[in-house]
Structure formats: C-alpha cells, structure tokens
C-alpha positions as CSV (number, residue, x, y, z in Angstrom):
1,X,14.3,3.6,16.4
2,X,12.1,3.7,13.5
3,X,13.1,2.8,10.2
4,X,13.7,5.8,7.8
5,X,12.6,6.2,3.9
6,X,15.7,5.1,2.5
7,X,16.2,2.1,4.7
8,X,12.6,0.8,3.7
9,X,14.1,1.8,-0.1
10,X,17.2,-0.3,0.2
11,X,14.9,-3.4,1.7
12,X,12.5,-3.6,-0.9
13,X,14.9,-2.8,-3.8
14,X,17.2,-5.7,-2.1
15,X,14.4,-7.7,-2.4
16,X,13.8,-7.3,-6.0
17,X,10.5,-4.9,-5.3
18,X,9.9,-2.7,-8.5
19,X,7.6,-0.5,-6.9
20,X,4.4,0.4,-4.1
21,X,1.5,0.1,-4.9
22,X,-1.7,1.6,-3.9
23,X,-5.5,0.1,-4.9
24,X,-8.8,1.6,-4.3
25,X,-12.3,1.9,-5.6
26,X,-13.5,3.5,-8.8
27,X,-15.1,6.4,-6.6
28,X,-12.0,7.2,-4.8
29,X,-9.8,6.8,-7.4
30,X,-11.6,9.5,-9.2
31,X,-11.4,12.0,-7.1
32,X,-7.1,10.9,-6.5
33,X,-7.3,12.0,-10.6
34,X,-9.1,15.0,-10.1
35,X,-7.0,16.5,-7.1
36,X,-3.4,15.3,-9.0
37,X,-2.6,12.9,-6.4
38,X,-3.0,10.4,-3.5
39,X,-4.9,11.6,-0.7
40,X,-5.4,10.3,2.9
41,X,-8.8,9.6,4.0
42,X,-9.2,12.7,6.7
43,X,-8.0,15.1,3.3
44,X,-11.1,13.7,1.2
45,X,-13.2,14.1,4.2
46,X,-12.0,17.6,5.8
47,X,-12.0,18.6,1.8
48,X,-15.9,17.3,0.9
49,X,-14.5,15.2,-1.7
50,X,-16.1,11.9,-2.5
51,X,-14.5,8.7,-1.3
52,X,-16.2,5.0,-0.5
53,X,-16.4,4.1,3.0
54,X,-13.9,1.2,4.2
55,X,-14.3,-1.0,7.2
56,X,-10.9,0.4,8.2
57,X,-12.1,4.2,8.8
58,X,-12.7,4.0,12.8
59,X,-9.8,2.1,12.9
60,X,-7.3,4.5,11.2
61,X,-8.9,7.6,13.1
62,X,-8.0,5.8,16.1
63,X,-4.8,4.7,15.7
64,X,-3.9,7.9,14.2
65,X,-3.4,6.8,10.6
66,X,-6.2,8.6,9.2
67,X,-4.5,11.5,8.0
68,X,-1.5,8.9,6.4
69,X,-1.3,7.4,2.4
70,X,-0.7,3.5,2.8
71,X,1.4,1.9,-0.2
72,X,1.7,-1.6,-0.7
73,X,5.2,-3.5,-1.5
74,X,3.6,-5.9,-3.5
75,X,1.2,-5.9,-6.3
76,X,-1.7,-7.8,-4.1
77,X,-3.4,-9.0,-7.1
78,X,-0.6,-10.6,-8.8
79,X,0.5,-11.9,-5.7
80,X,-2.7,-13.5,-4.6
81,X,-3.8,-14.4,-8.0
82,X,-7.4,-13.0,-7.1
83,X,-9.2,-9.7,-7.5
84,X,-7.6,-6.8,-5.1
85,X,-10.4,-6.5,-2.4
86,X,-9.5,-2.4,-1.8
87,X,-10.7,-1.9,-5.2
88,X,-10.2,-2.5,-8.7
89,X,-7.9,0.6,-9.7
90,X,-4.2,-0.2,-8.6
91,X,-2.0,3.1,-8.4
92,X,2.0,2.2,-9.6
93,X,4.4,4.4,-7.9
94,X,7.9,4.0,-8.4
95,X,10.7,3.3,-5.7
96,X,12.2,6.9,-6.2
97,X,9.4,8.3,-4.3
98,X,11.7,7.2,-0.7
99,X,14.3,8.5,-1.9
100,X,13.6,11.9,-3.4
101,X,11.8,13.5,-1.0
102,X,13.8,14.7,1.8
103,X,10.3,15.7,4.3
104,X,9.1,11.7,3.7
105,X,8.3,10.4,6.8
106,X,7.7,6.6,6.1
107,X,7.3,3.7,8.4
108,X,6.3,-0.3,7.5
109,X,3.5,-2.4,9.4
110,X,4.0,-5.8,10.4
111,X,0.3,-6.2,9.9
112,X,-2.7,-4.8,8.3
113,X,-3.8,-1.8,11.0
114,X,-7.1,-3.5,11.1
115,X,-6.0,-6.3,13.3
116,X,-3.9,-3.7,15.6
117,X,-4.8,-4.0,19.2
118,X,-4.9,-1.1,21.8
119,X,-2.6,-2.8,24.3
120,X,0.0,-3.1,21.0
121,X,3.3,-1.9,21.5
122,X,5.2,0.5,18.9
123,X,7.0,-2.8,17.7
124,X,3.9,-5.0,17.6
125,X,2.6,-2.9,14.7
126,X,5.7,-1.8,13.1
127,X,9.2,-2.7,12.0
128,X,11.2,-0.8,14.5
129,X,14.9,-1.5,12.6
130,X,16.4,-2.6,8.8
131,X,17.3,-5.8,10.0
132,X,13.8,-6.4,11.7
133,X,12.1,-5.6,8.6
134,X,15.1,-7.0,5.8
135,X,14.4,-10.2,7.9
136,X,10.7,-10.5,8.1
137,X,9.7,-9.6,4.2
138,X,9.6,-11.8,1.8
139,X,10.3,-14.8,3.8
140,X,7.8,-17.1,1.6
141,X,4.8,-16.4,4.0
142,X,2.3,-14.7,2.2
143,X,-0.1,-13.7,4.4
144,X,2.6,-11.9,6.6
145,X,3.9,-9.9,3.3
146,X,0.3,-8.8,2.7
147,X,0.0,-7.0,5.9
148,X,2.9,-5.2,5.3
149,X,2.0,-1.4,4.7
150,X,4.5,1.5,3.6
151,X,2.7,4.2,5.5
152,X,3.5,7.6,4.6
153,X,2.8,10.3,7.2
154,X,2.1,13.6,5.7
155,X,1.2,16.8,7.3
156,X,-0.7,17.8,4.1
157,X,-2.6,14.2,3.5
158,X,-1.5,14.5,-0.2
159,X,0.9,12.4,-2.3
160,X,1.3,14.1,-5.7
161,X,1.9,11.9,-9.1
162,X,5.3,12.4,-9.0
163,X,6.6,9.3,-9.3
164,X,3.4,7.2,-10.5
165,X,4.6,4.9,-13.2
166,X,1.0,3.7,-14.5
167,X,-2.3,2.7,-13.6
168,X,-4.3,-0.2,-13.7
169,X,-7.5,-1.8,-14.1
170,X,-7.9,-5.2,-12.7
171,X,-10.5,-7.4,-14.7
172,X,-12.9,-9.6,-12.7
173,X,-11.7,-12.6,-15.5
174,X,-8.1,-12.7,-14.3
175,X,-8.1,-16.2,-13.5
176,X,-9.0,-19.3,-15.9
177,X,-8.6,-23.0,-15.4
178,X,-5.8,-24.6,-17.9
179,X,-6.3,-28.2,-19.2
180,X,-5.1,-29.9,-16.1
181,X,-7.5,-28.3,-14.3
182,X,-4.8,-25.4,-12.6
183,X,-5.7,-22.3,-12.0
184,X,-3.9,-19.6,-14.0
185,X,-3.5,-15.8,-14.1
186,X,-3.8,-13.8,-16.7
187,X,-3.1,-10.4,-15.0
188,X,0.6,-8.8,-15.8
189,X,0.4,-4.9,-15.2
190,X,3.0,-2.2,-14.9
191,X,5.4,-3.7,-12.4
C-alpha cells in the first residue's frame, strides 16, 4: 500500500508542518514564473525551456521520477540554518494542495532519490503506510527529515500556482555570530 494525498496531509499537518516547499535556481525558477507553475524536469526539457542541470538528472530518469515535482515538508534553509543548496528561490505552497485535487497522486521518500539503489525495494525508498511515515518524521533526526520528499506524479509534469502562498529569496548573509560567539539566523520567510 502506498500512502495517499490526504494521509501525507494529515501527517504533516499533525506534525505542525505549514506547508511544502520547493527551492531551485534563479534559471529555473524563471522559467516556473513564465509557464504559471512548477514543472518536472522531462516538461522543461521535452518543452525547450531553460532549466540548470542538477547532479540528480540521470538519476531521476532512471528511477522514473523525472517526469514528477518534488516538494519538501520542511523549509531546508530554516531548518539547516545554511543556504538551500537546490537554489536560492524557495517556492511556498500551501497544505491545501493534498487535499484539493482529487487526480494528485503523491507519495513520500525515506531518502533523497540520489542515494536510491537499484536492488532497493518499493519500501526502501518510500513510506509504504501512515503509521510508517507518522512514525519516522520529525523524530529529531535531521538528516533523515531532509531526505524526505513529497513527490507528486503527474501525467502533465505541471503544478500550477494554485495554492503557492509566497516566494522567497534566500540571502547568502543569513547567518551572523552573536556575542557569545553562536551562530544565529536571521532568515524567517513565508512559513
């Protein structure tokens, strides 16, 4: 079993999540505002739009996530305290977008597709059940809640602005050091 939209809905609002969140260069981030949406890698592509290269690309093509939109359930910045390393421009969406759209076909990753392996099983890469994922986010271990993906599979590769809730720059002087020499941050944003 695979975990619908509104399960992964209930999870992260449970959890106090305000929204997903999707970051990505300057280039590609133009083109998502010219085209009225987010848009999966194979759309740019197939489409001659312009898009930057990411390490990822062979990856998703083979795994067969090329043609999906990837959402984060946290706000990597913020929760990293450091610059997001998929780009600078950090896409809000609200929560509503799992739940108002009846065609949304939506699954979670345990881990970043990057480190998927061929000989992975179906529940190596992804929570297969509420509880399996209700149980695994958000457990304090940060490195395991970063590889968490909300991957939407679309037939279209599109994700219209719908439900975005704002957009935001993140500034390469987020961080200082206070007094007592500890590092703080200085980056709020939308949600």
């Amino acid at each position: 079993m695979v975990l619908t939209a509104i399960e992964i809905y209930n999870v992260l609002n449970k959890k106090g999540i305000k929204g997903l969140y999707h970051a990505n260069t300057v280039r590609t981030s133009k083109t998502f505002l010219e085209q009225g949406g987010l848009l999966s890698r194979k759309y740019i592509e197939e489409n001659g739009l312009i898009q930057t290269p990411q390490k990822s690309d062979e990856i998703d093509k083979k795994y067969n996530i090329w043609n999906d939109v990837f959402f984060d359930a946290i706000n990597i910045s913020k929760y990293y305290l450091r610059y997001n390393l998929y780009g600078p421009i950090l896409f809000c969406f609200s929560l509503d977008l799992l739940i108002n759209n009846k065609h949304l076909n939506a699954m979670v990753s345990k881990k970043n597709p990057v480190y998927w392996k061929d000989e992975d099983k179906m529940e190596d890469r992804y929570f297969m059940n509420k509880e399996d994922f209700d149980s695994n986010f958000k457990t304090g271990n940060k490195l395991k809640d970063g590889g968490c993906h909300i991957i939407i599979k679309t037939d279209e590769g599109k994700i219209p602005f719908d439900y975005l809730l704002g957009i935001q720059i993140d500034s390469t002087n987020q961080n200082y050091i206070d007094k007592n020499g500890l590092t703080k941050f200085t980056h709020e944003g939308i949600i």
